[in-house]
Phi, psi and omega in degrees: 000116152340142159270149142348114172276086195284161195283104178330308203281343176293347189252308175335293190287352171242354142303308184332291145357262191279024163240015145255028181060312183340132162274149183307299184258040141219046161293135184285152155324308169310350217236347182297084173348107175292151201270158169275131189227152175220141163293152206202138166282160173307308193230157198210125164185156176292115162266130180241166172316132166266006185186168171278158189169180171239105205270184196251240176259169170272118184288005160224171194243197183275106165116336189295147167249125184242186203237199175273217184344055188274123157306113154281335202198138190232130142275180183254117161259045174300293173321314158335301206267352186280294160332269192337299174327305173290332188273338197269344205251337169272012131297325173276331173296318224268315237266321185306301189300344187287307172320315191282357177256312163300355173268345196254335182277322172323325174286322215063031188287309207242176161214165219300295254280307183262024132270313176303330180245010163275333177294322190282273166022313175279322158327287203301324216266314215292334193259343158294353172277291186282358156322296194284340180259001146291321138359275184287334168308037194217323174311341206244086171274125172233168190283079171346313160208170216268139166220225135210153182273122179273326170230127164294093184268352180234182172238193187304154197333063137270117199288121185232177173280161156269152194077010187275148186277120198228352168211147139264118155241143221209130181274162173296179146119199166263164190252167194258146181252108175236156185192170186222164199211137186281150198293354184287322189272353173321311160297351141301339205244165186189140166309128169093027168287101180315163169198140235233114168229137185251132176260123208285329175317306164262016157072010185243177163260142162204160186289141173229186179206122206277124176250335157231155172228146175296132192259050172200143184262096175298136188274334179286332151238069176026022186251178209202157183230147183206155169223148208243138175251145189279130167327296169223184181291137156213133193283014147291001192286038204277161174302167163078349193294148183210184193184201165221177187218130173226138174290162188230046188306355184277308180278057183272000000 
């Protein structure tokens, strides 16, 4: 088979190189390929239904910002709370009869066997108490952290399932820069190593800084994933947003 045929100006550029003594990996950063980089939230995640049920209006909408532990949403739990209602009113009968066997065992009226199982009566009515009100705390979707809602999946009193998905929420804040890097650049890299990400959407640049690196080595493409933080917010910015990134090995 013929060989290859290298590229003139590539020879060019590394004769130049090597009659200024430079070596191939002490080539600038600038001189560096750029990399592919996509914005990413701190925090991002699906609230789905804890139970069946039928929800009411939705107190938030699509695009909306919401604080943290904000009502997205009500079921109708009347059955809930009836229950909850019922477990509260056989823990106080269970707490009444306990007393009352202790006071009759004090006589030698009863022996230890029904106290001991009037005690258990109450353990039994008391975890059933806290069942229905976790129960009804189900009623309720609230927003784990302050955001905006990106998708909406259900409507106004539609009868749903538990595990059916019903908000996308995506936190405020400053946002995360993830990119992967060939596993070769490894010995270059370090947490707080600047980096330059152009974002192809605002057409601008901005500063970052590498805040974690992974500790496995994709093996099939020889890369390392890394993720990197923006100096501060800005408020053109979004998730899902992609760009490029080139390192600032001079200014370390």
């Amino acid at each position: 088979m013929p060989k290859p045929v290298a590229d003139p100006r590539s020879l060019a550029v590394l004769l130049a190189l090597a009659s200024l003594g430079v070596q191939a990996d002490e080539i600038p950063a600038a001189a560096a390929p750029t990399v592919r980089v996509l914005l990413a939230a701190e925090l991002e995640t699906t609230l789905s239904s804890q139970m069946n049920g039928t929800l009411g209006e939705l107190s938030a909408g699509f695009g909306e910002h919401v604080g943290k532990s904000a009502v997205l949403a009500r079921f109708n739990c009347n059955e809930a709370q009836a229950r909850s209602k019922v477990a509260a009113a056989e823990l106080a009968m269970a707490k009444q009869n306990l007393e009352a066997k202790k006071q009759l065992r004090k006589l030698d009226a009863v022996g230890d066997i029904e106290v001991s199982m009037a005690n258990t009566e109450v353990l039994k009515a008391d975890g059933a108490r806290a069942m229905g009100d976790a129960q009804s705390g189900y009623c309720q979707v609230l927003a784990p952290f302050s955001g905006h809602v990106a998708k909406v999946y259900v409507k106004p009193y539609q009868t749903v399932s538990a595990g059916t998905p019903l908000f996308d929420l995506v936190s405020d804040g400053a946002l995360k820069v993830r990119l992967n890097v060939p596993s070769s650049q490894l010995k270059n890299l370090k947490p707080g190593l600047p980096l330059q990400v152009t974002i192809h959407e605002t057409g601008k640049t901005y500063p970052a800084k590498v805040s974690v690196i992974n500790a496995r080595v994709d093996a099939v493409a020889q890369t390392v994933e890394l993720e990197a933080r923006l100096d501060e917010k800005y408020p053109d910015l979004m998730a899902g947003m992609s760009g490029t990134a080139r390192f600032n090995h001079d200014n370390e």
